[in-house]
C-alpha positions as a printed NumPy array, in Angstrom:
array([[-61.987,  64.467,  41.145],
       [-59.961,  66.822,  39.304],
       [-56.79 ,  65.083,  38.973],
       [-55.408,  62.042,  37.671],
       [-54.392,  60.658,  41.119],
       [-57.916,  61.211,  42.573],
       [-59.397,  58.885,  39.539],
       [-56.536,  56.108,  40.343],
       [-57.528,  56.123,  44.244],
       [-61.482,  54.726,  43.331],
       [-59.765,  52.094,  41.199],
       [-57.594,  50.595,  43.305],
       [-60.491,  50.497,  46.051],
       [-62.263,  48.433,  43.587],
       [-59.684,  46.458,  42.464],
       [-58.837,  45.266,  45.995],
       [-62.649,  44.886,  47.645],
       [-62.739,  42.788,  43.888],
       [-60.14 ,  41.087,  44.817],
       [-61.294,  40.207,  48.471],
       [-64.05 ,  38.774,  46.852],
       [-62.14 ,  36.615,  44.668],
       [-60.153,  35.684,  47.519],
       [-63.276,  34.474,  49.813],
       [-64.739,  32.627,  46.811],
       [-61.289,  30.877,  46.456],
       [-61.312,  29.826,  50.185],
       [-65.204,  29.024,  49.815],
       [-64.221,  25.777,  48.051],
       [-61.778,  24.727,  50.495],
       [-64.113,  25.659,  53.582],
       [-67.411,  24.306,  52.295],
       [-69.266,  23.509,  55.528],
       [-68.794,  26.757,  57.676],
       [-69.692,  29.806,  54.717],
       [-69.521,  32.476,  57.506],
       [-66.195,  32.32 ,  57.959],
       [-65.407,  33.734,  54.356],
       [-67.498,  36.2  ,  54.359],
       [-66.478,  37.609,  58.117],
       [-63.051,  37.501,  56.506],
       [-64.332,  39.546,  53.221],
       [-66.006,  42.011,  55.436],
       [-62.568,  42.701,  57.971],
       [-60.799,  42.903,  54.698],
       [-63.427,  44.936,  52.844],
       [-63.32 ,  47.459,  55.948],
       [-59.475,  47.687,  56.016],
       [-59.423,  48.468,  52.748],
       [-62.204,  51.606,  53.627],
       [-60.349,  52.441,  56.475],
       [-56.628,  52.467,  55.04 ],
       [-58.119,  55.075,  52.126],
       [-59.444,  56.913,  54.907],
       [-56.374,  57.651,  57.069],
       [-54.959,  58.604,  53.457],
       [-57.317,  61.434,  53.474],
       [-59.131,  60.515,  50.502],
       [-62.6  ,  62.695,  50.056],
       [-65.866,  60.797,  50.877],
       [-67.103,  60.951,  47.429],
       [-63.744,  59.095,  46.023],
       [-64.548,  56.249,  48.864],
       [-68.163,  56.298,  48.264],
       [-67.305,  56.052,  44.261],
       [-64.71 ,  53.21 ,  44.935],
       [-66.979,  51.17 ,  47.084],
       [-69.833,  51.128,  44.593],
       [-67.824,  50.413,  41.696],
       [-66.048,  47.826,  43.76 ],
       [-69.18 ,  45.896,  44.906],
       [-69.732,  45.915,  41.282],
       [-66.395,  44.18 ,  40.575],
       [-66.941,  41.959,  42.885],
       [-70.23 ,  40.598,  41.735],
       [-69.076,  39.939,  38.355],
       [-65.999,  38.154,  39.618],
       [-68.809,  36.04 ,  41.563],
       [-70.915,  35.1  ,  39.042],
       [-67.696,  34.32 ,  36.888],
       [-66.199,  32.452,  39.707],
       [-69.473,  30.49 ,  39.868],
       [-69.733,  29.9  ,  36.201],
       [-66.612,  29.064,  34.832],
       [-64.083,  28.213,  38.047],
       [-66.826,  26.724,  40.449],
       [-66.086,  23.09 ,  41.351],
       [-69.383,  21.471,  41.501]])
């Protein structure tokens, strides 16, 4: 990762699998009896995500990087979700 460009690609991985995640948790409270359905949703868009970056040609070490850090993203985005947006 030796240029500026290389750095911005793992970011906007995360930012999107975050906001995928933010996206299923949104539906989640409109679908409440049939929870698969988000997260089959989260995973095709997770993977289109992957595989768009891919076809870009983007090394495996940027995709590996942006995956972890946006799996990260996404679980705090959860647990704020759940905490402060969460109808209960």
């Amino acid at each position: 990762m030796s240029s500026l460009t290389d750095l911005i690609s793992v970011f906007l991985i995360a930012i999107l699998m975050a906001c995928t995640g933010y996206t299923v948790a949104l539906a989640e409270d409109i679908i409440k009896k049939l929870i698969i359905i988000p997260i089959i949703v989260m995973c095709f868009f997770d993977g289109a995500v992957i595989y768009m970056y891919s076809l870009f040609g983007t090394t495996k070490i940027q995709l590996i990087s942006g995956v972890i850090f946006g799996i990260v993203l996404k679980i705090i985005s959860f647990l704020l979700y759940q905490k402060y947006l969460s109808n209960n």
